[in-house]
C-alpha positions as a LaTeX table, in Angstrom:
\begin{tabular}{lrrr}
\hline
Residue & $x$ (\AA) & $y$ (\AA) & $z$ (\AA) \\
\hline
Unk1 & 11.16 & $-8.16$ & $-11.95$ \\
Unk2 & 10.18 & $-5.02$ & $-12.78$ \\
Unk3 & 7.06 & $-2.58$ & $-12.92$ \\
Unk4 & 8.44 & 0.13 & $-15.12$ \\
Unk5 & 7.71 & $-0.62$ & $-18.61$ \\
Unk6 & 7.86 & 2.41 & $-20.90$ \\
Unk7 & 9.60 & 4.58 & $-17.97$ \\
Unk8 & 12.05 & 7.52 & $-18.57$ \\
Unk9 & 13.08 & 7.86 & $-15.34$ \\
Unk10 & 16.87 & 6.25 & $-15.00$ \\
Unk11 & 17.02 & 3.21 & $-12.57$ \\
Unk12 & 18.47 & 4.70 & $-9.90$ \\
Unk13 & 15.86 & 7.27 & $-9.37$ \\
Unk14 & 12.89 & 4.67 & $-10.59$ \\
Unk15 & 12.06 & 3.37 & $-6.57$ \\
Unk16 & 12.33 & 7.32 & $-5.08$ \\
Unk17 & 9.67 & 8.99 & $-5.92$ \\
Unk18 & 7.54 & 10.73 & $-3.53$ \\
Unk19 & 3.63 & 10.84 & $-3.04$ \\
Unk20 & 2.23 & 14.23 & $-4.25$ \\
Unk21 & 1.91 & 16.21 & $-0.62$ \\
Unk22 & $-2.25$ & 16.74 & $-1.52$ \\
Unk23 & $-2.68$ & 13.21 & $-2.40$ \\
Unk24 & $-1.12$ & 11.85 & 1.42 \\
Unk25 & $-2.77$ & 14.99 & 3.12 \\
Unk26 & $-6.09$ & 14.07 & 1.69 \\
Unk27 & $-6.26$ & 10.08 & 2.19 \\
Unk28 & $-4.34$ & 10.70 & 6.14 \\
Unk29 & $-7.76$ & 12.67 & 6.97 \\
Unk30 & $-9.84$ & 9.74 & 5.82 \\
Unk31 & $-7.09$ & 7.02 & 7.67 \\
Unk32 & $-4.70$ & 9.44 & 10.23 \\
Unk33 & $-1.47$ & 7.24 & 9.61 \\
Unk34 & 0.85 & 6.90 & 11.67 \\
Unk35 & 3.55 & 5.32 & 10.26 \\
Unk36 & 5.47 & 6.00 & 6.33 \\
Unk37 & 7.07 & 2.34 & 6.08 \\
Unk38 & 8.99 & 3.41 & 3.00 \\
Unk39 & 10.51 & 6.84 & 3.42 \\
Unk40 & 13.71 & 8.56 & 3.82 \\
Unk41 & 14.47 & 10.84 & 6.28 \\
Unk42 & 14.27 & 13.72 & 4.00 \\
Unk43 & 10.59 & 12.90 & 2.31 \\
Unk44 & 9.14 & 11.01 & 5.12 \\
Unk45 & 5.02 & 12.07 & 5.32 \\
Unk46 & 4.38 & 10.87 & 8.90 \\
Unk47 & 6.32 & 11.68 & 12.11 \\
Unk48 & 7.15 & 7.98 & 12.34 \\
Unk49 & 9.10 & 6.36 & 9.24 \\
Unk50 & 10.99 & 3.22 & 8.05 \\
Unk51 & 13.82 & 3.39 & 5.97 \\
Unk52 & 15.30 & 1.07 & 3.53 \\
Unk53 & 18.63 & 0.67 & 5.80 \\
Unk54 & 15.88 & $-0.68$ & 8.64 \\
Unk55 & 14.33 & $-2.43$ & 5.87 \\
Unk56 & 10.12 & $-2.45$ & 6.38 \\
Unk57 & 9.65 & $-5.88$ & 5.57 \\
Unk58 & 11.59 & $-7.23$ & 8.64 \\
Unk59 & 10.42 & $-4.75$ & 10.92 \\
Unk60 & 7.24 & $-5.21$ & 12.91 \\
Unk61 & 5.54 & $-2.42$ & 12.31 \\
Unk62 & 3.69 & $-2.54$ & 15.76 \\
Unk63 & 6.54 & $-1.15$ & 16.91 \\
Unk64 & 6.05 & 2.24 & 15.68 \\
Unk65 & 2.16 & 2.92 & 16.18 \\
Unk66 & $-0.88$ & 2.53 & 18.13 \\
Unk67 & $-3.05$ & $-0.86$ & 16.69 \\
Unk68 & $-5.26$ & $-0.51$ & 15.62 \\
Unk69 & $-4.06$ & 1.79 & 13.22 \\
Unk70 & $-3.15$ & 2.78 & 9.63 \\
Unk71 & 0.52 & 2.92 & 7.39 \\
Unk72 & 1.10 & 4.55 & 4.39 \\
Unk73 & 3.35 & 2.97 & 1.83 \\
Unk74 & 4.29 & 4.26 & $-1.41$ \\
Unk75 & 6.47 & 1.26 & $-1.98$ \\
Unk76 & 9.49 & 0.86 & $-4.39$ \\
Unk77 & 7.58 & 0.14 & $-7.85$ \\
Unk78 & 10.89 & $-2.12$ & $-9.19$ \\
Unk79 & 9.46 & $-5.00$ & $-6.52$ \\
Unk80 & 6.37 & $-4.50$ & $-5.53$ \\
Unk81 & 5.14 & $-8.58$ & $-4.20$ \\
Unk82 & 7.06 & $-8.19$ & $-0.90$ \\
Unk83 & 5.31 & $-5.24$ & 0.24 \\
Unk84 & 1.91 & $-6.47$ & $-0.79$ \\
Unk85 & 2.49 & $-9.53$ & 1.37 \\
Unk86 & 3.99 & $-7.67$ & 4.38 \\
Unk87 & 0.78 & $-5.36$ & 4.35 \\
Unk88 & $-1.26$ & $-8.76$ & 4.10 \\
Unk89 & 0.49 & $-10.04$ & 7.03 \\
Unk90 & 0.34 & $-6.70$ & 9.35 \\
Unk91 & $-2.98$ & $-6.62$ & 8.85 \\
Unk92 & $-3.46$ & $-10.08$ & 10.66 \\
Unk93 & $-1.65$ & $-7.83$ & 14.05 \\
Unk94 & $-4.31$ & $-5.17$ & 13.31 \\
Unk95 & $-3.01$ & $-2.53$ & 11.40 \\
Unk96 & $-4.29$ & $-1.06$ & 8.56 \\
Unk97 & $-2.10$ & $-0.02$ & 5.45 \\
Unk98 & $-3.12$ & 2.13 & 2.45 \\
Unk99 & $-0.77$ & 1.09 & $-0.69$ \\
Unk100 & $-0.25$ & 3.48 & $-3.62$ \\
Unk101 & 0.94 & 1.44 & $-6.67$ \\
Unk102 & 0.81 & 1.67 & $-10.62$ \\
Unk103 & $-2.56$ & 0.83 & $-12.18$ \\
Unk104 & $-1.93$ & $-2.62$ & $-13.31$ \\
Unk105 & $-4.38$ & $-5.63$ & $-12.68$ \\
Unk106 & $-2.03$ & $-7.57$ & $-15.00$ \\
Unk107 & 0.66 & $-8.42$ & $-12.71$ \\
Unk108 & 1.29 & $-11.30$ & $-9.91$ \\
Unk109 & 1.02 & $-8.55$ & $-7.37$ \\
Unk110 & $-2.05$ & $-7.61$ & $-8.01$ \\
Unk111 & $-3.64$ & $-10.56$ & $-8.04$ \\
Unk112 & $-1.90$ & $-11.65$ & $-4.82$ \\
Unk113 & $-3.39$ & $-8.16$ & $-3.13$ \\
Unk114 & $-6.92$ & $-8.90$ & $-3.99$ \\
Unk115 & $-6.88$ & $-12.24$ & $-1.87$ \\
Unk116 & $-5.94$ & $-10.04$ & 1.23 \\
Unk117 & $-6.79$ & $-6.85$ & 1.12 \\
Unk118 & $-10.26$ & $-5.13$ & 1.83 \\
Unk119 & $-10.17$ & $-2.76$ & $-0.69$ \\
Unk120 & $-8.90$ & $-1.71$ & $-4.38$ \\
Unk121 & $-9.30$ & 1.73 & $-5.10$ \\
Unk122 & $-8.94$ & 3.35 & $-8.44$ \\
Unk123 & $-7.49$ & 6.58 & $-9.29$ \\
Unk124 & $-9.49$ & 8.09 & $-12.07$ \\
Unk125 & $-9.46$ & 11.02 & $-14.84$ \\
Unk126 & $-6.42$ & 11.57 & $-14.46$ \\
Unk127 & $-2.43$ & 10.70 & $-13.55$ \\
Unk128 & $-0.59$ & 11.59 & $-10.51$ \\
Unk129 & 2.75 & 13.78 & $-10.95$ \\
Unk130 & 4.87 & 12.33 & $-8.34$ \\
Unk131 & 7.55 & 14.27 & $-6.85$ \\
Unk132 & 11.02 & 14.31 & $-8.59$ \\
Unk133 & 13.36 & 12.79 & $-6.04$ \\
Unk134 & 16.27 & 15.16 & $-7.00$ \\
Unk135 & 14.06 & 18.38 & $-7.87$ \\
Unk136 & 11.55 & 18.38 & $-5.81$ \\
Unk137 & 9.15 & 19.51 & $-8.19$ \\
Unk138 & 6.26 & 17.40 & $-9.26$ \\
Unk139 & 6.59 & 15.59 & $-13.37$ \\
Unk140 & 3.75 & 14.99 & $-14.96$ \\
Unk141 & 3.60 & 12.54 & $-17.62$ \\
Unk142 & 3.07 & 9.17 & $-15.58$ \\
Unk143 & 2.89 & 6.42 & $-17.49$ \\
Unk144 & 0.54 & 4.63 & $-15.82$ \\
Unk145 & $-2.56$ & 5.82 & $-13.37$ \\
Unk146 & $-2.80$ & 4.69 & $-9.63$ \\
Unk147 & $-4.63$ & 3.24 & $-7.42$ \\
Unk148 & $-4.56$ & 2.29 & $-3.81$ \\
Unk149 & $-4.67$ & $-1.51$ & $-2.11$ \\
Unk150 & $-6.27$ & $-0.96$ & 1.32 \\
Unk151 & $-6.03$ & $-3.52$ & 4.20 \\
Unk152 & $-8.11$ & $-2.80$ & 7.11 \\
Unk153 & $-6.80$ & $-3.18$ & 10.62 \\
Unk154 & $-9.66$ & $-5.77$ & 10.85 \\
Unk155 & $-11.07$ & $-9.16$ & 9.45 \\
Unk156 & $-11.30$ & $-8.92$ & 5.89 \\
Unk157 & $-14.85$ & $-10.11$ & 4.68 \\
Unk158 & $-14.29$ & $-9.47$ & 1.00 \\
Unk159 & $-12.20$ & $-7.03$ & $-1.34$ \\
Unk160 & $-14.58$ & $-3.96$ & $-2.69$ \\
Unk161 & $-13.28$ & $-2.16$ & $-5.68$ \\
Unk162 & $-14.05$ & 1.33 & $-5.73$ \\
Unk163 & $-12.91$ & 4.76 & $-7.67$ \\
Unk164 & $-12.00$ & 8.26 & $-6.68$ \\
Unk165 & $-11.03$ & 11.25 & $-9.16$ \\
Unk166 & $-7.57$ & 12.82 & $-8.90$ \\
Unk167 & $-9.23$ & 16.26 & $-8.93$ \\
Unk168 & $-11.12$ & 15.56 & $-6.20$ \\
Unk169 & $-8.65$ & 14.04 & $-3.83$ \\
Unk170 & $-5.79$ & 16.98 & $-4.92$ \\
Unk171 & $-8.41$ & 19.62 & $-4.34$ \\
Unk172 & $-9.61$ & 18.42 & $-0.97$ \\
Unk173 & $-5.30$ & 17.67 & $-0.22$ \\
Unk174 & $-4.50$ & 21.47 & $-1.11$ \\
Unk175 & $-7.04$ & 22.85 & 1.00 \\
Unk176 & $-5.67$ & 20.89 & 4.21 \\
Unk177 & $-2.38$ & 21.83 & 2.94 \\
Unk178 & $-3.10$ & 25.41 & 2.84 \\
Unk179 & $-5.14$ & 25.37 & 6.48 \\
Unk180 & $-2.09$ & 24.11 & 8.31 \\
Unk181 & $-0.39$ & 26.22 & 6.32 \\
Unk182 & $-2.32$ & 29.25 & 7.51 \\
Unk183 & $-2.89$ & 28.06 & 11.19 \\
\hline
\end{tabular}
């Protein structure tokens, strides 16, 4: 399966792509994660961080934080069901996870998400320019928008679909950036 229609990006870059530093900075002061359950040593976002050689979805990921709490994942886009069902299933051990994932209600994914998780949050005016895993640099030119799949480190009651602006989540990101920057 795959999630990359219309993609540029050659296949063995496609699931390396890092989270734009003001997008993490400004969702970890709403949720203070503890854990990155898809990283690498060298892009890692939290102090605490799963890589693909101790593969995430066998590891309990109680393991590495204090539950109740909150993971990021910014999972490989190529095969995206197995992480929406391992979030589903942490979240029944109390911990939260905040997915980032392509803008697409059309897939099986999706629809499996919204039976678990307690939120669906839209990324709006505007597309995120992930970070180029062998540059560095940020590439515009997405070719689809994001949003997040939120399970909360508690009984789910129902899934609420919300929206936040780029802008508004990169503006309040750089300005944490640049305060721990500064301090």
């Amino acid at each position: 399966m795959t999630d990359f229609a219309g993609s540029n990006t050659p296949a063995d870059q496609r699931d390396l792509w890092r989270t734009p530093p003001a997008i993490f900075s400004a969702l970890d002061a709403e949720f203070c994660f503890q854990l990155d359950a898809a990283a690498a040593p060298h892009n890692a976002l939290c102090r605490k961080f799963i890589t693909a050689e101790q593969n995430t979805l066998e590891t309990p990921w109680a393991d590495y934080l204090n539950v109740p709490g909150y993971v990021w994942l910014n999972p490989p886009y190529s095969d995206i069901m197995p992480f929406v069902k391992k979030a589903a299933a942490e979240s029944a051990n109390q911990i939260g996870t905040v997915m980032l994932v392509p803008a697409d209600t059309s897939v099986g994914w999706f629809r499996e998400a919204i039976q678990t998780a307690s939120e669906v949050r839209f990324i709006t005016a505007g597309r995120l320019a992930f970070i180029n895993p062998v540059t560095g640099k940020p590439v515009s030119g997405n070719n689809k928008g994001s949003l997040l799949i939120i399970w909360k480190p508690y009984p789910r009651t129902h899934c609420e679909f919300t929206t936040v602006e780029r802008d508004t989540l990169m503006t309040y990101g750089n300005s944490r950036l640049a305060r721990r920057e500064a301090a």
